[in-house]
C-alpha positions in Angstrom: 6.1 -13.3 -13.7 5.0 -11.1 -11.0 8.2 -8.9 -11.2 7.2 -8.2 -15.5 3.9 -7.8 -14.3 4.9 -5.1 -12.0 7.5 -3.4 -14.4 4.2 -3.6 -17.3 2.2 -1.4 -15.0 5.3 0.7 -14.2 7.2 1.1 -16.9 8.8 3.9 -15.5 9.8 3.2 -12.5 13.2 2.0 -11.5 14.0 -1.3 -11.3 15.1 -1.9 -7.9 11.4 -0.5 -7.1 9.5 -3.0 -9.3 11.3 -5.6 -7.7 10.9 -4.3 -4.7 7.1 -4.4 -5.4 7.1 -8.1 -6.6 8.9 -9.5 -3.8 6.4 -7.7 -1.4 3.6 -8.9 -3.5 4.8 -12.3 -3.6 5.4 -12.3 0.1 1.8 -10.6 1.3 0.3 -13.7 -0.9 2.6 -16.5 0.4 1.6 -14.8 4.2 -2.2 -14.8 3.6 -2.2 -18.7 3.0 -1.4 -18.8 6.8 -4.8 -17.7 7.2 -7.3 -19.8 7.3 -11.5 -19.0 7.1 -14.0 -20.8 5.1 -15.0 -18.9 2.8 -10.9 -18.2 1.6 -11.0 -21.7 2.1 -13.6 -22.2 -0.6 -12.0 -19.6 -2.8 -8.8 -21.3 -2.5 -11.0 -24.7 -3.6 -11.9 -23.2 -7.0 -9.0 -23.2 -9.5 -8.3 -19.6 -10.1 -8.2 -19.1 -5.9 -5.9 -21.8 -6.0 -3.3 -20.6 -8.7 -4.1 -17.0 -7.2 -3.9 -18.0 -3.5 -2.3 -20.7 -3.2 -2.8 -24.3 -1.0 -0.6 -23.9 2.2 1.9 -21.9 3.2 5.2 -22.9 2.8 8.7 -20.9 3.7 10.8 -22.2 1.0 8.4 -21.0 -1.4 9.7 -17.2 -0.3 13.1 -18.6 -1.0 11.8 -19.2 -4.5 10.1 -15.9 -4.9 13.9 -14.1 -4.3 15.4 -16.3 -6.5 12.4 -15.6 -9.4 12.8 -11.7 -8.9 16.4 -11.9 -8.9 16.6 -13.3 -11.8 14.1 -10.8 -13.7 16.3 -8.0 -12.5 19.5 -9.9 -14.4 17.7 -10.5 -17.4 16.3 -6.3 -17.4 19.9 -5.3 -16.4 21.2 -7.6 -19.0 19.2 -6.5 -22.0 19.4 -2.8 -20.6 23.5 -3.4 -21.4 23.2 -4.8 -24.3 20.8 -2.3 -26.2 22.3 0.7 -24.5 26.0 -0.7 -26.8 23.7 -1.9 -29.8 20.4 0.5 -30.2 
């Protein structure tokens, strides 16, 4: 999701870049829930903070943020291929 987001707002721009952006994106988020304070605590409590921010950190989920922008990039290569044959 975050890897269309990232190609919505940059149309433009290569795709190795946007995904580039994504992953980094994903990661900086993933990373903040290692820290804790009260009040990102209470925004993490409400449910936007929480499908924003996050509960707890955990490292697989970075695994699964790879895998998510890998696969956006296969589907835009993919349907790049196949309109560039049939416009």
């Amino acid at each position: 999701m975050v890897f269309w987001g990232s190609g919505f707002v940059a149309p433009r721009a290569r795709t190795s870049r946007v995904a580039l952006a994504a992953a980094a994106f994903c990661f900086a988020i993933e990373l903040t829930q290692l820290y804790r304070a009260p009040w990102i605590d209470a925004v993490r409590a409400t449910t936007p903070g929480r499908l924003v921010l996050g509960q707890g950190f955990h490292a697989f989920d970075l695994v699964c943020y790879v895998i998510g922008v890998g696969l956006g990039v296969g589907l835009e290569l993919a349907l790049r291929r196949r309109y560039a044959r049939n416009p």
